[in-house]
N, CA, C and O atoms as CSV, one atom per row, in Angstrom:
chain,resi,resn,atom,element,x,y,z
A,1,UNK,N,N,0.836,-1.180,0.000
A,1,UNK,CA,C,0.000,0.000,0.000
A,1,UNK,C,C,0.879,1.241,0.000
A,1,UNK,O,O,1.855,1.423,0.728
A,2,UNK,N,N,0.320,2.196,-1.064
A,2,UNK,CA,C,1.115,3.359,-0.888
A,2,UNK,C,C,0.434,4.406,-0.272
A,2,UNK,O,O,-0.787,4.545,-0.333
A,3,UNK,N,N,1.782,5.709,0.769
A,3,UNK,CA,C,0.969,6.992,1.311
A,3,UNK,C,C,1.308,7.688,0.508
A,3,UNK,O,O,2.244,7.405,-0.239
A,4,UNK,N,N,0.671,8.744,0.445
A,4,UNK,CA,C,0.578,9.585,-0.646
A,4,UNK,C,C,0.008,11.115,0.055
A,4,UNK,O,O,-1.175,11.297,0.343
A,5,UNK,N,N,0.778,11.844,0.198
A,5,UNK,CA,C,1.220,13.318,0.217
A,5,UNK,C,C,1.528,13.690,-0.681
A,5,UNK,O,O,2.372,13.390,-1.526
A,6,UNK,N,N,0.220,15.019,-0.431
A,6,UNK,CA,C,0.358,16.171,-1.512
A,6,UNK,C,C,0.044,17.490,-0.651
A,6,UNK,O,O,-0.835,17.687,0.188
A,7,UNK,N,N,1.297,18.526,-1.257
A,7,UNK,CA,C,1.772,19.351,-0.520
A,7,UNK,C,C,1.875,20.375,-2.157
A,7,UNK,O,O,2.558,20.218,-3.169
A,8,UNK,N,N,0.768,21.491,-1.734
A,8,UNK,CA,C,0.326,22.689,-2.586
A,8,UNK,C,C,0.725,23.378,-2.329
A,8,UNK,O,O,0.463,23.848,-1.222
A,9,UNK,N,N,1.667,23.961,-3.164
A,9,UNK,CA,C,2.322,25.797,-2.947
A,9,UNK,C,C,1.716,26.888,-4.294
A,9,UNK,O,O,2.267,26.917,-5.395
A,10,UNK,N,N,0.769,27.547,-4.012
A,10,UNK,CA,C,-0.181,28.145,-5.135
A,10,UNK,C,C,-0.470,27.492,-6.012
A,10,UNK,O,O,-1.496,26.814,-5.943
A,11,UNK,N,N,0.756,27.467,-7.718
A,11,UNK,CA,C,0.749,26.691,-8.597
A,11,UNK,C,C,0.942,25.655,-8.743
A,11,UNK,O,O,0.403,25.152,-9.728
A,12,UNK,N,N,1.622,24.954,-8.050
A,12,UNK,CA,C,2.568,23.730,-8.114
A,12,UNK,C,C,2.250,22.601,-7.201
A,12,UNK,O,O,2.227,22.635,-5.971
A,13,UNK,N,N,2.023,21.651,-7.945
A,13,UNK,CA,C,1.589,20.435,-7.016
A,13,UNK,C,C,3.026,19.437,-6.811
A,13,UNK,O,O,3.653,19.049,-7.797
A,14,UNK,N,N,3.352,19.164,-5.701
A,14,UNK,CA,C,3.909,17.897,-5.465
A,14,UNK,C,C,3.187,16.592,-5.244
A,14,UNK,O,O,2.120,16.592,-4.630
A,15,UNK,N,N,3.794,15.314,-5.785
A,15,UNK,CA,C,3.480,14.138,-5.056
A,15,UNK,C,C,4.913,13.617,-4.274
A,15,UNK,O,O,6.051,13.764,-4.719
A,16,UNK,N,N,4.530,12.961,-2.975
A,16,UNK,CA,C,5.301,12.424,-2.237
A,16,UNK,C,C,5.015,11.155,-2.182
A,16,UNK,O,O,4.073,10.902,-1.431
A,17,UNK,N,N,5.730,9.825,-2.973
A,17,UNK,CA,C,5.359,8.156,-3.103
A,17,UNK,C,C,5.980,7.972,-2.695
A,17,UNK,O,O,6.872,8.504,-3.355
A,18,UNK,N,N,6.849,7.090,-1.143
A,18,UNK,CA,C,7.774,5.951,-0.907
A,18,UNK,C,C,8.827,6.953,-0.907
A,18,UNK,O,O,9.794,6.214,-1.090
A,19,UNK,N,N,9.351,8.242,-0.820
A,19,UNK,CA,C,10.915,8.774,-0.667
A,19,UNK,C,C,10.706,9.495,-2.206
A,19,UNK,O,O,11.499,10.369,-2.554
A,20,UNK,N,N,10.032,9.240,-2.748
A,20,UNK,CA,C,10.188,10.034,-4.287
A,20,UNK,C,C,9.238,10.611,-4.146
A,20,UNK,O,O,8.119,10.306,-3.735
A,21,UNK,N,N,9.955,12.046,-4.718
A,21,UNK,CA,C,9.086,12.931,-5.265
A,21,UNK,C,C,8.946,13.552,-6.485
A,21,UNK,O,O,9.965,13.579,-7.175
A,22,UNK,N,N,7.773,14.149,-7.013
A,22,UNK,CA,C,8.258,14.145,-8.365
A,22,UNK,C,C,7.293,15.999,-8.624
A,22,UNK,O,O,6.216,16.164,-8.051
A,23,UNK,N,N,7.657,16.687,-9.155
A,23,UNK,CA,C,7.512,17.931,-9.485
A,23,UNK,C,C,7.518,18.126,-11.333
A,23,UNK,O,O,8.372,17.640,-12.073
A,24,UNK,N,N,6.235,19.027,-11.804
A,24,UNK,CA,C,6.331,18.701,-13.093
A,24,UNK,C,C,6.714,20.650,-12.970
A,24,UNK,O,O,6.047,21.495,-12.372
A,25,UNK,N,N,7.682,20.797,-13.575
A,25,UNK,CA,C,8.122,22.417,-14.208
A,25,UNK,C,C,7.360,22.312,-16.146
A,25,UNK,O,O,7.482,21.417,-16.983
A,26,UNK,N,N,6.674,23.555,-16.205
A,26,UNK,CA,C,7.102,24.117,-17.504
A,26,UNK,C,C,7.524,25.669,-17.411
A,26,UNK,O,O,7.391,26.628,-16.651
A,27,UNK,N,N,8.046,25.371,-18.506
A,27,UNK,CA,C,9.411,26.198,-18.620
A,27,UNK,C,C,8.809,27.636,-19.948
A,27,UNK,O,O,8.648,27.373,-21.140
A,28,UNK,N,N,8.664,28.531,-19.566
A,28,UNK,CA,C,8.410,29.962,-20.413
A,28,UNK,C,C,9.102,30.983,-20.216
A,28,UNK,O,O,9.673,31.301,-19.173
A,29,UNK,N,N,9.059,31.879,-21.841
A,29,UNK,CA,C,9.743,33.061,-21.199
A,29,UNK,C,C,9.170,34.013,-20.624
A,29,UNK,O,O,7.960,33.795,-20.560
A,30,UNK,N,N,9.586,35.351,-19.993
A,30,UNK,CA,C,8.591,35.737,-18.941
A,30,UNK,C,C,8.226,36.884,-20.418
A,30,UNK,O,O,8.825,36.997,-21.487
A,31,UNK,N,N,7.280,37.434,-20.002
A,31,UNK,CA,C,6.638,38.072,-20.930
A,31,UNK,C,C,7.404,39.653,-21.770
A,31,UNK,O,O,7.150,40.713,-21.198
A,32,UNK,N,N,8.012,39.699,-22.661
A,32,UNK,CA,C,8.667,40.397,-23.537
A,32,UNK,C,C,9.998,39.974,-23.153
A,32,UNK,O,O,10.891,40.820,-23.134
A,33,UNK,N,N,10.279,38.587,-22.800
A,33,UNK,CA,C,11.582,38.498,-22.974
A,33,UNK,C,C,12.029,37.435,-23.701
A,33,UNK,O,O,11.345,36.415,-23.787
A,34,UNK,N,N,13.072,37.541,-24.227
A,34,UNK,CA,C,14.010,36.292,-24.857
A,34,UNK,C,C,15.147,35.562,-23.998
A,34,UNK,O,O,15.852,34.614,-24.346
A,35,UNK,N,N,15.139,36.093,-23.068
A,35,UNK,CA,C,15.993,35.339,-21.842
A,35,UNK,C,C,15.689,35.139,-20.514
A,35,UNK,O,O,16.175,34.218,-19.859
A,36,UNK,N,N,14.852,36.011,-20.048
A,36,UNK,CA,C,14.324,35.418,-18.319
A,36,UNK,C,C,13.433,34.616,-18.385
A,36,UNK,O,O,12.460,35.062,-18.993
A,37,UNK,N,N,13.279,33.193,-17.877
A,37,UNK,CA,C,12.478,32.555,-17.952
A,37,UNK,C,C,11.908,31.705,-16.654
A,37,UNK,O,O,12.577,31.019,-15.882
A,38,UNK,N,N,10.215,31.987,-16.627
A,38,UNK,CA,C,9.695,31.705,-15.641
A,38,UNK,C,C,9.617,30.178,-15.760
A,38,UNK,O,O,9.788,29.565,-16.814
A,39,UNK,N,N,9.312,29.572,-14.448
A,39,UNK,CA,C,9.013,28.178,-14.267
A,39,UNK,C,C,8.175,27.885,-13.726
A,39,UNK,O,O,8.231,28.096,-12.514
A,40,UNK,N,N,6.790,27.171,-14.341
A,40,UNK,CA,C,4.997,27.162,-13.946
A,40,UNK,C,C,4.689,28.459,-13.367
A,40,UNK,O,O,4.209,28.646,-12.249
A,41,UNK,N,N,5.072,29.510,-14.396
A,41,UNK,CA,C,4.446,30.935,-14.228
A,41,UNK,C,C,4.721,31.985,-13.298
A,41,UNK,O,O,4.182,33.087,-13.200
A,42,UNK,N,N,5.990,31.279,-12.377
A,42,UNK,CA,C,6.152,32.043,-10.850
A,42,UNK,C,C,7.291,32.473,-11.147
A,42,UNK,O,O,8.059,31.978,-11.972
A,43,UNK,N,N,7.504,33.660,-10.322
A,43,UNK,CA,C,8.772,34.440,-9.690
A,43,UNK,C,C,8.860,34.781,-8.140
A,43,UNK,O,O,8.297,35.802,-7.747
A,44,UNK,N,N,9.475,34.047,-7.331
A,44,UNK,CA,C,10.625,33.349,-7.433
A,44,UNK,C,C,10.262,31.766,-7.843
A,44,UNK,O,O,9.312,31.198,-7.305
A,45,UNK,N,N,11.100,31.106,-8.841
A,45,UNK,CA,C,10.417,29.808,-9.590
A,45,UNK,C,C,10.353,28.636,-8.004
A,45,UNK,O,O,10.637,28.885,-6.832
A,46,UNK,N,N,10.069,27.906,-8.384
A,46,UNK,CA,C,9.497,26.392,-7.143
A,46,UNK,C,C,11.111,25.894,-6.519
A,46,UNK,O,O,12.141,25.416,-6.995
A,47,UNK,N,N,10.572,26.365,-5.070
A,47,UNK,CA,C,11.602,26.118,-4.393
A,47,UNK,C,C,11.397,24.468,-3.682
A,47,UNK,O,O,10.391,23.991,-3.157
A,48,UNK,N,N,13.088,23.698,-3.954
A,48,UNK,CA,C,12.857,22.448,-3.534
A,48,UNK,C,C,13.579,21.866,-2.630
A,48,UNK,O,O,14.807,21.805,-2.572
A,49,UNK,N,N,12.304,21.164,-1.472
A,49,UNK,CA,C,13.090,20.874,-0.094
A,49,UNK,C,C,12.535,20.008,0.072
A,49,UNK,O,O,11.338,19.800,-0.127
A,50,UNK,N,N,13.922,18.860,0.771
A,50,UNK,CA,C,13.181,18.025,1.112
A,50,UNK,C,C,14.458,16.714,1.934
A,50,UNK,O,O,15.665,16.954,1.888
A,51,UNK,N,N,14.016,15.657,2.491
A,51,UNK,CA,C,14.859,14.821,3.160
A,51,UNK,C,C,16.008,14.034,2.473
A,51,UNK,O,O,15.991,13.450,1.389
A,52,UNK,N,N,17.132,14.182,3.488
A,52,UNK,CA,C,18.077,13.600,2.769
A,52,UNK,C,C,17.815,11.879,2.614
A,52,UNK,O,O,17.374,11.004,3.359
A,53,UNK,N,N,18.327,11.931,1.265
A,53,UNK,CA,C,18.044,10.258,0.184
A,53,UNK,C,C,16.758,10.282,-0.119
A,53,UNK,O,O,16.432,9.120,-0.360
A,54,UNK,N,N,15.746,11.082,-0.249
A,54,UNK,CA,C,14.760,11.185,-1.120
A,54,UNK,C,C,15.269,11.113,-2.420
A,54,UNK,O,O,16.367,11.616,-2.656
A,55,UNK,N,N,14.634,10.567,-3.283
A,55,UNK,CA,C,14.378,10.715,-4.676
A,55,UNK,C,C,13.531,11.814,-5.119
A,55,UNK,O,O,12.325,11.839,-4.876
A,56,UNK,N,N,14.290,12.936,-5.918
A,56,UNK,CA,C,13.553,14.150,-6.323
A,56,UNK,C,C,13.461,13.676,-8.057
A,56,UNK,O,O,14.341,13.203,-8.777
A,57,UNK,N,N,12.373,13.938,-8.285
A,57,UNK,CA,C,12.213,13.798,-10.350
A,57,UNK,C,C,11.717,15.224,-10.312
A,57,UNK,O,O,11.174,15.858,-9.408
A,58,UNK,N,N,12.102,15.598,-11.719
A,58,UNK,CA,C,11.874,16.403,-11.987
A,58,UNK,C,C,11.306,16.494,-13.552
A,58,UNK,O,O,12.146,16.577,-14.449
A,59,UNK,N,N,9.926,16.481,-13.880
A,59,UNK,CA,C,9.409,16.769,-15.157
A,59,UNK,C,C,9.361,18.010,-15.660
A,59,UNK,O,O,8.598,18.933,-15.376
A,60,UNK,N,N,10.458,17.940,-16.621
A,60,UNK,CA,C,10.984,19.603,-17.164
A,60,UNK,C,C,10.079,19.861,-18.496
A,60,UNK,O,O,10.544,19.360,-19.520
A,61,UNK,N,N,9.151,20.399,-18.593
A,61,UNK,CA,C,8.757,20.285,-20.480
A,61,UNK,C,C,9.076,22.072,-20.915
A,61,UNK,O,O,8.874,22.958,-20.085
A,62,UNK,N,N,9.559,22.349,-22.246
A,62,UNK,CA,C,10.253,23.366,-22.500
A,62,UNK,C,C,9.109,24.077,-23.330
A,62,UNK,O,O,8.883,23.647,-24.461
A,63,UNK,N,N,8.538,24.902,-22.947
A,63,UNK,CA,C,7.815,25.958,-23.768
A,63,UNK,C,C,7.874,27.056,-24.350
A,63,UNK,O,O,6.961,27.782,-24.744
A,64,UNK,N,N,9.525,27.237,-24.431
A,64,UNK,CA,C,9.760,28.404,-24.681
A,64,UNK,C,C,9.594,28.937,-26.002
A,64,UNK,O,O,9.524,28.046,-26.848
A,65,UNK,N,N,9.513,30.030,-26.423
A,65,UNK,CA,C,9.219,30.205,-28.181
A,65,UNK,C,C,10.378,30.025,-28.853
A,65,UNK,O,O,11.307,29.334,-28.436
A,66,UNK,N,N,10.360,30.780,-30.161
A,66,UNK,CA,C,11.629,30.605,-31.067
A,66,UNK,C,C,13.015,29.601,-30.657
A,66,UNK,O,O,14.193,29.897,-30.453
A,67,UNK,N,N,12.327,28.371,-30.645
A,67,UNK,CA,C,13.553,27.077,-30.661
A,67,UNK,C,C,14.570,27.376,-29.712
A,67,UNK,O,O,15.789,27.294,-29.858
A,68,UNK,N,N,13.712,27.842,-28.420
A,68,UNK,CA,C,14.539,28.267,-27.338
A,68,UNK,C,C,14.849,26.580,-26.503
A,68,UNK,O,O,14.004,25.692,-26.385
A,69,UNK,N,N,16.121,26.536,-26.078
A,69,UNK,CA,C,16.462,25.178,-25.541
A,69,UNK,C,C,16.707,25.460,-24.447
A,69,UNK,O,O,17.050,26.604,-24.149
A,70,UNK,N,N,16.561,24.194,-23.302
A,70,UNK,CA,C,16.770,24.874,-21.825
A,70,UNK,C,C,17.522,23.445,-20.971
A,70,UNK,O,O,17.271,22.293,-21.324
A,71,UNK,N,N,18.023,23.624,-20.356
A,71,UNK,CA,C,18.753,22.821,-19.130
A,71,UNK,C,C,18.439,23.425,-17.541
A,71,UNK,O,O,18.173,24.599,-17.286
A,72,UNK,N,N,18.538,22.366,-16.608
A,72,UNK,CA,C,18.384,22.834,-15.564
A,72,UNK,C,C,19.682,22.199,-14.719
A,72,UNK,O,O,19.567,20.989,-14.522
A,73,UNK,N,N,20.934,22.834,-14.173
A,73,UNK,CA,C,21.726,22.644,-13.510
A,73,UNK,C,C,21.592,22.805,-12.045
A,73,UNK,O,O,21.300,23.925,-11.626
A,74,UNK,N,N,21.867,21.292,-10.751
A,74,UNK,CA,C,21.172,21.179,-9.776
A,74,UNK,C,C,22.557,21.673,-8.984
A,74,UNK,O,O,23.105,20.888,-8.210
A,75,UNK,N,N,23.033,22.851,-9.184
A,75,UNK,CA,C,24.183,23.463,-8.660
A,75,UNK,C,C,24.900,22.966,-7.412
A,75,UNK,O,O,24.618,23.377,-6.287
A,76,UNK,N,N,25.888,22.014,-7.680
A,76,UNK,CA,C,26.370,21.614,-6.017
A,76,UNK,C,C,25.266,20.260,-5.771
A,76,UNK,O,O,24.634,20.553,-4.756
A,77,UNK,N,N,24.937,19.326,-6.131
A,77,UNK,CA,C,24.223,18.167,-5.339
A,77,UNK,C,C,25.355,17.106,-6.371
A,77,UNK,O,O,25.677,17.580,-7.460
A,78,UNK,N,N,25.797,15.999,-6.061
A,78,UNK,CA,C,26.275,15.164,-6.479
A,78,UNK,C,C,25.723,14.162,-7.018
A,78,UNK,O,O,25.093,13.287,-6.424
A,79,UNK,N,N,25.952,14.244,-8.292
A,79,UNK,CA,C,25.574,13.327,-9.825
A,79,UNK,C,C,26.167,12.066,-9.921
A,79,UNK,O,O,25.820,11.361,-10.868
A,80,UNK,N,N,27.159,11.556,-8.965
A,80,UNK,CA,C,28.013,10.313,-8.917
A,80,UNK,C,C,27.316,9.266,-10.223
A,80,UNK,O,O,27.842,8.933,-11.286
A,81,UNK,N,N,25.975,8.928,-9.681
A,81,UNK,CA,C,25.168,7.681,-10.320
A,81,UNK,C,C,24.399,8.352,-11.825
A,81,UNK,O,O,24.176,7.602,-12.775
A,82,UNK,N,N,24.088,9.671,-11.866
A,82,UNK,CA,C,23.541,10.567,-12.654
A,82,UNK,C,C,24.097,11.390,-13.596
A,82,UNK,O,O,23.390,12.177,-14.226
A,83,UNK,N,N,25.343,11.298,-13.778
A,83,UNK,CA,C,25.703,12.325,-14.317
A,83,UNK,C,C,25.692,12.766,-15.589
A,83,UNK,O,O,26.336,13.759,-15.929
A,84,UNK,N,N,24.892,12.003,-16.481
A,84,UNK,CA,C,24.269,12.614,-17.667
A,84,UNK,C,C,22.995,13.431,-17.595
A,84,UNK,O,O,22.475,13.929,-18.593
A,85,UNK,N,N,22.545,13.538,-16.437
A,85,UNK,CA,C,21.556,15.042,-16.173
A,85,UNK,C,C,22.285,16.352,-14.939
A,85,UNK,O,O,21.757,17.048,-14.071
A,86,UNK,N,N,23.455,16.228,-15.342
A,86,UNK,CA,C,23.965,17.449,-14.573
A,86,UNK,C,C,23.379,18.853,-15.061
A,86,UNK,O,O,23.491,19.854,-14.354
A,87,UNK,N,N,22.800,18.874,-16.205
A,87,UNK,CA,C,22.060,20.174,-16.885
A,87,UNK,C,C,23.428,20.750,-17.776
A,87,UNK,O,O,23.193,21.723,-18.493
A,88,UNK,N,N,24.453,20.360,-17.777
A,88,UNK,CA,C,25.211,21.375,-18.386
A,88,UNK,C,C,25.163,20.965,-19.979
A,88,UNK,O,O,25.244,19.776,-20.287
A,89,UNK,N,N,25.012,22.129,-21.117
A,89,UNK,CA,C,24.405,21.771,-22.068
A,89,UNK,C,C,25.548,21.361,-22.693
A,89,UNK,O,O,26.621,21.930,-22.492
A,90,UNK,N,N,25.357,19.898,-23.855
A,90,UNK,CA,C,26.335,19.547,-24.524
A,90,UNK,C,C,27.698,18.885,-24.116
A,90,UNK,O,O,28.596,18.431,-24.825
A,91,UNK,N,N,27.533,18.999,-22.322
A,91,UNK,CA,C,29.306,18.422,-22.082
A,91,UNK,C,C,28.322,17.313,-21.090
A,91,UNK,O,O,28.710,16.148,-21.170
A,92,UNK,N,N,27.161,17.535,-20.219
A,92,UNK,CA,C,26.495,16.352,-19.441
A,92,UNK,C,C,25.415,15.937,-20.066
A,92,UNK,O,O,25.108,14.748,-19.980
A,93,UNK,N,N,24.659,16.806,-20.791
A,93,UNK,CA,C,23.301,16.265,-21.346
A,93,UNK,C,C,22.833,17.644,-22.631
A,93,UNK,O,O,22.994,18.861,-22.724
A,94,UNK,N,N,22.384,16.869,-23.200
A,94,UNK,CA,C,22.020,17.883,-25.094
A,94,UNK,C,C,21.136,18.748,-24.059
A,94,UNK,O,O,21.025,18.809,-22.834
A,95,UNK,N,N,20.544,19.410,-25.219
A,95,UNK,CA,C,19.483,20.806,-24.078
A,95,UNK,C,C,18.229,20.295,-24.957
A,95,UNK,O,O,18.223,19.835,-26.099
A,96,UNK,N,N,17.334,20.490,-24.197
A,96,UNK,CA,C,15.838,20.113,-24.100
A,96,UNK,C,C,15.387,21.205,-25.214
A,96,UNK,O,O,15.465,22.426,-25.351
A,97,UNK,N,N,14.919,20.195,-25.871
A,97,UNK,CA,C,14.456,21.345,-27.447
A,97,UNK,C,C,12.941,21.773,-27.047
A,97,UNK,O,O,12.208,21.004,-26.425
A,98,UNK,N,N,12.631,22.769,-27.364
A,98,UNK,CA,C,11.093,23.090,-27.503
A,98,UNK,C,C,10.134,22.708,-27.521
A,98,UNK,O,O,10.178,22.121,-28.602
A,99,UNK,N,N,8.980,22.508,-27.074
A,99,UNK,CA,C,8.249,21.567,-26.985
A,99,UNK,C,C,7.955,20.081,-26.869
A,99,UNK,O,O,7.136,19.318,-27.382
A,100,UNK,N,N,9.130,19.953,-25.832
A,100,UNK,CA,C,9.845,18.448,-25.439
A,100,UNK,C,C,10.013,18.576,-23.834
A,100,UNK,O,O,9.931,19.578,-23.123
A,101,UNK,N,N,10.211,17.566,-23.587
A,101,UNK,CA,C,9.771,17.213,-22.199
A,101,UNK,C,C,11.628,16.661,-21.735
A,101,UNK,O,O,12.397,16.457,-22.674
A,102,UNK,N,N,12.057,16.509,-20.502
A,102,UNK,CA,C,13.103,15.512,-20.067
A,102,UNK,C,C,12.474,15.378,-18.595
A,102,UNK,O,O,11.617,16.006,-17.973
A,103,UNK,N,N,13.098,14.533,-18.389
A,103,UNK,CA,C,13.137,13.816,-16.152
A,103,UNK,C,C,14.779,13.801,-16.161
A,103,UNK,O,O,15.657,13.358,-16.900
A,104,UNK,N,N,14.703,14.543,-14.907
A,104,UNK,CA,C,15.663,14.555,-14.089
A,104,UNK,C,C,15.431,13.633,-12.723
A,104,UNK,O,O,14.328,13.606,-12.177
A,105,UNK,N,N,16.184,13.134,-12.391
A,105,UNK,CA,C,15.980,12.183,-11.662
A,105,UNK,C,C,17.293,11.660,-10.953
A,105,UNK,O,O,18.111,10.849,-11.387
A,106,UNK,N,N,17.280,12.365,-9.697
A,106,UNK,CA,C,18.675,12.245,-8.472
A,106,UNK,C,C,18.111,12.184,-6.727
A,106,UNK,O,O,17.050,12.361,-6.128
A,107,UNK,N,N,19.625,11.798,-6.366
A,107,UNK,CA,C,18.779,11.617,-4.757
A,107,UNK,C,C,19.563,12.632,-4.081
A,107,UNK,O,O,20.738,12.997,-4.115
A,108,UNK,N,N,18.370,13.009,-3.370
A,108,UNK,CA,C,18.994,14.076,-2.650
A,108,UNK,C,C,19.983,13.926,-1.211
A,108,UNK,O,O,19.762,13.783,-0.008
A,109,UNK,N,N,21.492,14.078,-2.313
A,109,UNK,CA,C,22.406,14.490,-1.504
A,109,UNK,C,C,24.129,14.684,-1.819
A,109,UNK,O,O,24.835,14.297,-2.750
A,110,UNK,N,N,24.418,15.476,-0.564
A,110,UNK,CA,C,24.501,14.983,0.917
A,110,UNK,C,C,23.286,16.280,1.050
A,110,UNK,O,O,22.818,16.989,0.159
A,111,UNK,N,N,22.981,16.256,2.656
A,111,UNK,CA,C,22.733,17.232,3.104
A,111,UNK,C,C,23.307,18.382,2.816
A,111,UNK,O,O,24.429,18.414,2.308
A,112,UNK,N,N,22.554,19.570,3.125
A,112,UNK,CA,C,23.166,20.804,2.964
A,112,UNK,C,C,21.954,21.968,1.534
A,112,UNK,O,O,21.013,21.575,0.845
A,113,UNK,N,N,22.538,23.261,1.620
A,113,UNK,CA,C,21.733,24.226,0.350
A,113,UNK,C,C,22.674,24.453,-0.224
A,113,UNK,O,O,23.832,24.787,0.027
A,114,UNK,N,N,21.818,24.148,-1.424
A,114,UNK,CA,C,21.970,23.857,-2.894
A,114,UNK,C,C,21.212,25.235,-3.597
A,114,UNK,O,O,20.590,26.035,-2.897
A,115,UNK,N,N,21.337,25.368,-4.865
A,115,UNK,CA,C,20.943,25.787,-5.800
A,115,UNK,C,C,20.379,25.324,-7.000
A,115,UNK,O,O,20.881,24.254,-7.342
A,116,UNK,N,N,19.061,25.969,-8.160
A,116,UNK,CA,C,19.215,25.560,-9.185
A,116,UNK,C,C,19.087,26.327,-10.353
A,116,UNK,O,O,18.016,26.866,-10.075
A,117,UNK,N,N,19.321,26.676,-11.209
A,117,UNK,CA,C,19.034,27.495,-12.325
A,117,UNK,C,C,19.195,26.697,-13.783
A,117,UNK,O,O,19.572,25.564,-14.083
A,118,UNK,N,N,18.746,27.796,-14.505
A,118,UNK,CA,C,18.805,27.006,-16.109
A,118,UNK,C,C,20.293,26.967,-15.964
A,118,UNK,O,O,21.140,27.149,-15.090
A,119,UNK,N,N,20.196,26.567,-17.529
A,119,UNK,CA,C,22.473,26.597,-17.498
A,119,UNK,C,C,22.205,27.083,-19.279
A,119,UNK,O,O,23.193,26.720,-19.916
A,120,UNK,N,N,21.471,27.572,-19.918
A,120,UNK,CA,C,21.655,28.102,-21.416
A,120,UNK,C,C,21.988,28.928,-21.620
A,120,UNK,O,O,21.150,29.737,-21.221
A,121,UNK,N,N,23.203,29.679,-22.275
A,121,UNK,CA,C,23.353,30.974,-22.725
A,121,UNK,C,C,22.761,32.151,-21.400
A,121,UNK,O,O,23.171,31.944,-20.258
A,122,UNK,N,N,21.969,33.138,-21.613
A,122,UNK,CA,C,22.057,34.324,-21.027
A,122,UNK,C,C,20.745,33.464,-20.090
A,122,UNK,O,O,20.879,33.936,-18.961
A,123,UNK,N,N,19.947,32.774,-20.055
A,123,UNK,CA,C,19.035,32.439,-18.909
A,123,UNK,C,C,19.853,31.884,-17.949
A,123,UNK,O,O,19.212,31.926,-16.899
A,124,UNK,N,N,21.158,31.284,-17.718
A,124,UNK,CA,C,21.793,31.055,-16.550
A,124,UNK,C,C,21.979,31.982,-15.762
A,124,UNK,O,O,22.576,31.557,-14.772
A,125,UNK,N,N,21.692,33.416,-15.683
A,125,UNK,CA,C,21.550,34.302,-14.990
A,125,UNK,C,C,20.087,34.583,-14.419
A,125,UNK,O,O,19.680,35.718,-14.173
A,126,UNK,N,N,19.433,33.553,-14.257
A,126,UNK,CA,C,17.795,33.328,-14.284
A,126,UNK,C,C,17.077,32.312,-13.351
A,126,UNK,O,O,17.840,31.351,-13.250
A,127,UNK,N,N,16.137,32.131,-12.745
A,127,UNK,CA,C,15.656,31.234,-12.037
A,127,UNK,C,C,16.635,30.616,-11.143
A,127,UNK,O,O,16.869,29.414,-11.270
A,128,UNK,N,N,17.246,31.330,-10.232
A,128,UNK,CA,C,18.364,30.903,-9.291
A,128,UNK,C,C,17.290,30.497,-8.229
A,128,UNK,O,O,16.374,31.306,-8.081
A,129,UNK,N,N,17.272,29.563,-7.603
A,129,UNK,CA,C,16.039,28.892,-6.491
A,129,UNK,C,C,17.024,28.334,-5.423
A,129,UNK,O,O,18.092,27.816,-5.749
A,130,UNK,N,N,16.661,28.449,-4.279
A,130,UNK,CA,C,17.227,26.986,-3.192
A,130,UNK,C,C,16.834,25.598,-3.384
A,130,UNK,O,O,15.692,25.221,-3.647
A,131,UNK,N,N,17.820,24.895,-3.239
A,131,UNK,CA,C,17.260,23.414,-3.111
A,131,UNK,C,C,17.932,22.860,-1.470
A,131,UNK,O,O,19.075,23.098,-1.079
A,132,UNK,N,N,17.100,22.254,-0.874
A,132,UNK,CA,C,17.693,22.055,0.578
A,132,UNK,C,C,17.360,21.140,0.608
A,132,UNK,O,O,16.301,20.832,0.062
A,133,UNK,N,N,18.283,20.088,1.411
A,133,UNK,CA,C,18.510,18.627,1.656
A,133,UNK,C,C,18.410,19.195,3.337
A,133,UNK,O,O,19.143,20.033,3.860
A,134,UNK,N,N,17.366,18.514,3.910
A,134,UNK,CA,C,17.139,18.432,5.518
A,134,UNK,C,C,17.780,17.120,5.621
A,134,UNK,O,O,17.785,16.241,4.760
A,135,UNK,N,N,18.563,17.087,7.303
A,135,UNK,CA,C,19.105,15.879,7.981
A,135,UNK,C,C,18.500,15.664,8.673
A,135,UNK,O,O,19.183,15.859,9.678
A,136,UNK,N,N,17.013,15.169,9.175
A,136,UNK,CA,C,16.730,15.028,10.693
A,136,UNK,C,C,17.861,14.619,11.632
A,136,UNK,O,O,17.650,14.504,12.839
């Protein structure tokens, strides 16, 4: 039998299954821009916390216009088992074309705050968020 927590922050729904969690992002630009880009419509984009060795997924789908491509780099968490979704475009993983979807999918850790932002061209200066690994 599974528990199942769900934990609402305005836009954004989480599910919590068994240690995994899974968060769906889409990805836009914010309105008259070609480089800041919001994530499910918010500023500051979805901040992610949660216990250390959880399984965090992450459903990224890219909406951006004009064949805009996007990565998400989980700044500082260790990719050991993962490291073809480090987000960095072209040297860990291709960049998520337009109207395409990827999962990210790592466990959270060690403990400690983290960061995440895109990693493309001029939006890496964009959607900088916390990510926090709690130790009880």
């Amino acid at each position: 039998m599974y528990n199942i927590v769900l934990i609402i922050s305005f836009t954004n729904a989480v599910a919590v299954v068994n240690n995994r969690v899974l968060y769906h992002f889409t990805v836009t630009y914010a309105e008259n821009s070609s480089s800041f880009v919001f994530i499910n419509n918010e500023i500051p984009v979805p901040l992610i916390e949660h216990e250390l060795n959880d399984i965090i997924i992450v459903h990224c789908t890219n909406n951006l216009q004009s064949n805009g491509t996007f990565t998400i780099h989980f700044h500082g968490i260790l990719q050991g088992l993962t490291p073809q979704i480090d987000g960095v475009p072209f040297v860990t993983q291709l960049p998520i074309e337009t109207q395409t979807s990827f999962n990210y999918v790592f466990r959270a850790y060690p403990a400690d705050t983290y960061f995440y932002h895109s990693h493309v061209g001029s939006q890496s200066v964009t959607a900088f968020v916390p990510l926090i690994v709690n130790d009880r």
